[in-house]
BAROLO-713818 format. One line per 8 residues: for each residue x, y, z of C-alpha. Coordinates in pm, whole numbers, padded with zeros to 5 digits, always signed. Each point is the difference from the previous one (the first is absolute). Last residue first. Example, Ala and Ser with C-alpha at 12.3 -4.5 7.8 and 13.67 -1.06 7.14 Angstrom:
// residues 2
+01367 -00106 +00714; -00137 -00344 +00066
END
This chain:
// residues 325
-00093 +01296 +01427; -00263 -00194 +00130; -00193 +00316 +00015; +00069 +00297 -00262; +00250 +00250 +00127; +00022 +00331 +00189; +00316 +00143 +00068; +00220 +00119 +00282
+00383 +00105 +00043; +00271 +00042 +00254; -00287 +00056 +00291; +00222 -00001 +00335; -00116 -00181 +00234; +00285 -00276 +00071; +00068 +00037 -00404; -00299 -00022 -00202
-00114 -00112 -00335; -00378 +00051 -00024; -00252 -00215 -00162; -00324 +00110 -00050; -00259 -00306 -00131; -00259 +00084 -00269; -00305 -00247 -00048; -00209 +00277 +00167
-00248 +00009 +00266; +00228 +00104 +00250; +00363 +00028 -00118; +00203 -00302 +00145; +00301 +00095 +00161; +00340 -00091 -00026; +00379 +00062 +00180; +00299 -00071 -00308
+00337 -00013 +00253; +00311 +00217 -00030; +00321 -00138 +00188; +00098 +00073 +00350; -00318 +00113 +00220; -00194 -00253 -00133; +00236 -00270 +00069; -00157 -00132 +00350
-00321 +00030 -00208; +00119 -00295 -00251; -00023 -00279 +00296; +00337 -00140 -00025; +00161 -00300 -00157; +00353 -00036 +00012; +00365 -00121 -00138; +00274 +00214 +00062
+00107 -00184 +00286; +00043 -00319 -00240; +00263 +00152 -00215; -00156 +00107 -00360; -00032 -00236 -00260; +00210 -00038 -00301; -00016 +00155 -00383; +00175 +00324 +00084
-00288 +00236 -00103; -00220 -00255 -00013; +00034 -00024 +00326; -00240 -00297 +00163; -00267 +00028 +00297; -00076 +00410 -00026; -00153 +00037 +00350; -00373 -00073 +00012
-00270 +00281 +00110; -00322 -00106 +00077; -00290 +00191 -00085; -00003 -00121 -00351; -00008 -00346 +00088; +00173 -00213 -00278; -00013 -00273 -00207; -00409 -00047 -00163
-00105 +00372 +00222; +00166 +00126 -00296; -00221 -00094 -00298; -00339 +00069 +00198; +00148 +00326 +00064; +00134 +00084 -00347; -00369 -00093 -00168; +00112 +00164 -00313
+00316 -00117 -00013; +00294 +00238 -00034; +00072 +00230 -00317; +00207 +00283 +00056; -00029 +00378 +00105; +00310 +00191 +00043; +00154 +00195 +00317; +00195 -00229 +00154
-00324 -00292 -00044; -00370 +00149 -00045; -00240 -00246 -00097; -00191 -00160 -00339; -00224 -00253 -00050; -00014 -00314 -00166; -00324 -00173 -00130; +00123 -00228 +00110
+00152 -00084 +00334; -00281 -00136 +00286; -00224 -00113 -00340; +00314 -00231 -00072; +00015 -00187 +00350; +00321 -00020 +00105; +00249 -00270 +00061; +00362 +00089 +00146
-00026 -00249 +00280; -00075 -00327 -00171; +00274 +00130 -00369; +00231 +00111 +00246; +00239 -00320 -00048; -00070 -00073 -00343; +00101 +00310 -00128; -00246 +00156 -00231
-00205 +00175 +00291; -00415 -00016 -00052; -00291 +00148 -00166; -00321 -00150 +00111; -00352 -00037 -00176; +00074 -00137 -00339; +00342 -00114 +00028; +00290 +00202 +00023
+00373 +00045 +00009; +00192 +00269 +00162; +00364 +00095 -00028; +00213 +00206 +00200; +00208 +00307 -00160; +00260 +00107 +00308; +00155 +00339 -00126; +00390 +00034 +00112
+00181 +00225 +00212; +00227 -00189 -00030; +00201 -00112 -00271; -00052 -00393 -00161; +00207 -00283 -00097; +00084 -00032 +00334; +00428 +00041 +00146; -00060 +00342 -00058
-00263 +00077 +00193; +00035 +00358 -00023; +00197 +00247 -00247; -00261 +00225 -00102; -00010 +00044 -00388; -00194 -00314 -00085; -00301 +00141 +00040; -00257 -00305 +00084
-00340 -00202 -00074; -00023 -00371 +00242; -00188 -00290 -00141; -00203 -00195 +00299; +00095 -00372 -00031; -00119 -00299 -00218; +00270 +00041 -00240; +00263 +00296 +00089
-00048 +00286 -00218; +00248 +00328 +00126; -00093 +00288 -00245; +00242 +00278 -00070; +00023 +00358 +00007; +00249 +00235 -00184; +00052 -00289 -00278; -00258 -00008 -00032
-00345 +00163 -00036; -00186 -00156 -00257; +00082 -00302 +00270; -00295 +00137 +00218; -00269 -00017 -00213; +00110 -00326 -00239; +00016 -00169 +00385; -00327 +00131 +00063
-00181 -00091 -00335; +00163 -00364 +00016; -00104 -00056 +00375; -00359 +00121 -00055; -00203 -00285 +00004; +00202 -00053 +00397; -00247 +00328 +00066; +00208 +00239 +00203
+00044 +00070 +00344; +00266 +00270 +00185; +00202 +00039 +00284; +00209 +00308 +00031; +00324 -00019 +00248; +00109 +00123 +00362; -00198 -00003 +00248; +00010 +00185 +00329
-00210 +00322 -00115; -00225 -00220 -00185; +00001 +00114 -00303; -00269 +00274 -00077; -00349 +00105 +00078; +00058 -00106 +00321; -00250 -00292 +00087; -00193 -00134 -00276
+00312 +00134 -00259; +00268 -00147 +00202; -00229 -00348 +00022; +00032 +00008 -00348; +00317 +00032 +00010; +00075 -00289 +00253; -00156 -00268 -00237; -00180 +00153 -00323
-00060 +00288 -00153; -00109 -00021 -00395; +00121 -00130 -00342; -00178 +00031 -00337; +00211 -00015 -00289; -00081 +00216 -00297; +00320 +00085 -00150; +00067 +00363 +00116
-00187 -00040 +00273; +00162 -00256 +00142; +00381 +00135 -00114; -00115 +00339 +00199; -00059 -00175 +00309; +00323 -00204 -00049; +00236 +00326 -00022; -00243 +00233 +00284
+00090 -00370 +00219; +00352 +00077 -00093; +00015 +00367 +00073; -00234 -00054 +00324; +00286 -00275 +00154; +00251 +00236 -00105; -00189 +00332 +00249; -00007 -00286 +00260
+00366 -00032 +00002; +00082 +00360 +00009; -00217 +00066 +00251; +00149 -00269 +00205; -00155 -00385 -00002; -00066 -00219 +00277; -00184 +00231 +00208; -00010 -00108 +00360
-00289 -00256 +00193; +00218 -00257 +00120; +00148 +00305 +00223; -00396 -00009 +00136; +00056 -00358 +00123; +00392 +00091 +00112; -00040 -00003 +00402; +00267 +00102 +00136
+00361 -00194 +00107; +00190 +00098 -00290; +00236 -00280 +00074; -00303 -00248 -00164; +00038 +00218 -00280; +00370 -00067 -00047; -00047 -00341 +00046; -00256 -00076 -00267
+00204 +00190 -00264; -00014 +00296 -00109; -00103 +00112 -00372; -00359 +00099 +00043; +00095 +00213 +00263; +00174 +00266 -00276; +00234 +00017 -00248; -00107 +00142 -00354
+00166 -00188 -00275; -00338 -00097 -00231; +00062 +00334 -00205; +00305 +00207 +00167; +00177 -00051 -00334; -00285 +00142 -00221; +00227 +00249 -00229; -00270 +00236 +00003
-00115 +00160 -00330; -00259 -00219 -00060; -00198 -00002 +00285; +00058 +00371 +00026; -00160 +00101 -00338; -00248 -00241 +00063; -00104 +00185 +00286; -00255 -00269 +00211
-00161 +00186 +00307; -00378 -00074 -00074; -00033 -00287 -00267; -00085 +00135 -00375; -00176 -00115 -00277; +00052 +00244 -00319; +00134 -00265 -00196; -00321 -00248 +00002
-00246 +00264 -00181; -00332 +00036 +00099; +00137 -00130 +00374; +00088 +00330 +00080; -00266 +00223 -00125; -00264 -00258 +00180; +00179 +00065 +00341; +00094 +00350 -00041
-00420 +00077 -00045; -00090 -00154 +00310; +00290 +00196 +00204; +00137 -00325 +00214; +00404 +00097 -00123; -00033 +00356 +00144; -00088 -00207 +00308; +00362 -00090 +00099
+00151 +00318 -00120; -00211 +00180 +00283; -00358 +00175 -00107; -00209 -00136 +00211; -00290 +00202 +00003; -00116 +00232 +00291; -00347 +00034 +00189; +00205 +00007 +00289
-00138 -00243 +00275; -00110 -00215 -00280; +00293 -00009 -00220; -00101 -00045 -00326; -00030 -00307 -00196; +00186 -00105 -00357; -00262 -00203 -00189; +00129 -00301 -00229
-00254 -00097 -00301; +00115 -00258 -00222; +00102 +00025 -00356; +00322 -00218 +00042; -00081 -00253 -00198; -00108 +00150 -00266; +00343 +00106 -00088; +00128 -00332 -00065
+00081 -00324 +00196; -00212 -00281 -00178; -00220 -00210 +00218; +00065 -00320 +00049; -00254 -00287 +00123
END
């Protein structure tokens, strides 16, 4: 059940809301990107799609070195924690990524994004990104790739997507296993046959009720029903709006709790797992006041939901969006 990923896609209404106590609009960079009439301007053509923070001037001027080196509590070992003496469930919760690295992750998803469109492949949020856009409105601030699904019909169109543009970025294909989308200009993982950051592209099959995970080994607890994902949707993620299953909820609620926050259980940003202390699962209020959360309420008497991304209390933007959404 595909549906192609053009323009009319992204016709959907998106309401910026004013502040109540000040009558006031939104107007930071964040919600300059939710303006109704931005959001079907941008996606009318695929080049002008844009993630909040991403200079392409500067991702492709910088030398990239400090990509994927960063040192920080991630790297320590068991021991040295345990000499730390506190306790580290809310340092499980730090960034994984720098600016820097975050702004490359956007530049290559902005790359495969624009290769989809381009060539009529249908993808949409999946995994831990999709859960980003539920809850933040962005990557999880503790995460540290893009996951992705795409129809396993469409192998042949993706990979003849994303290989029209090599050699700059490159398409790692392993049989039976997620494929992975990369620059090869930062110098990471070099002992893989991929760079991170990378774009994980999962695979779903389908019968006629169910869509479900190509690899054998999710395919029981990656099953969803089709009329919870199509027709797709769209949501806000770093600034953009992209496709995500209609019924995202429904779809979530499958593998995760979205009140519950879960530490980051593998690196993909240096392909191991983290030490064991910086492994936990918190309520996701006793991170409020740390990271940006998405806080909802139904409108009365309308099938219209507000959603507003806020920081402890602090309003960082609002909108109004269709339910199940």
């Amino acid at each position: 059940m595909a549906l192609v990923l053009n323009a009319r896609l992204w016709r959907y209404l998106v309401f910026p809301v004013s502040d109540h106590k000040s009558g006031a609009l939104h107007t930071s960079d964040s919600i300059r990107a939710f303006q109704p009439m931005k959001v079907q301007k941008e996606f009318e053509s695929a080049q002008s799609l844009k993630f909040n923070g991403v200079n392409l001037t500067r991702v492709l001027s910088t030398s990239l070195d400090s990509i994927g080196k960063e040192r920080s509590l991630y790297f320590a070992n068991n021991s040295d924690l345990d000499a730390l003496g506190i306790d580290t469930r809310l340092l499980a919760f730090q960034p994984r990524m720098t600016k820097e690295e975050k702004e490359v992750v956007l530049f290559v998803f902005e790359k495969f994004i624009h290769a989809c469109i381009k060539h009529n492949v249908t993808f949409f949020l999946y995994g831990g990104t999709l859960l980003g856009s539920f809850r933040h409105h962005d990557i999880i601030p503790w995460d540290d790739d893009i996951d992705v699904m795409v129809s396993a019909k469409d192998k042949s169109r993706l990979r003849a997507a994303v290989t029209s543009l090599s050699p700059d970025f490159m398409l790692h294909s392993p049989h039976g296993e997620a494929w992975k989308f990369f620059w090869i200009k930062p110098r990471t993982l070099l002992h893989k046959q991929f760079r991170w950051p990378y774009i994980d592209i999962f695979f779903y099959l389908e019968n006629k009720t169910h869509i479900f995970d190509e690899q054998v080994l999710f395919r029981s607890s990656y099953a969803y029903k089709k009329t919870d994902v199509f027709p797709l949707s769209i949501r806000p993620f770093a600034g953009a709006f992209l496709p995500v299953p209609c019924h995202i909820k429904a779809v979530l609620e499958r593998t995760y709790s979205p009140s519950l926050c879960i530490s980051l259980r593998f690196s993909h940003k240096l392909e191991s797992t983290p030490p064991r202390q910086l492994r936990a699962i918190l309520p996701c209020k006793h991170l409020h006041g740390y990271y940006p959360f998405v806080h909802r309420e139904l409108l009365e008497g309308e099938e219209r939901v507000k959603e507003e991304l806020k920081l402890g209390d602090r309003i960082i933007h609002a909108m109004e969006l269709r339910l199940d959404t």
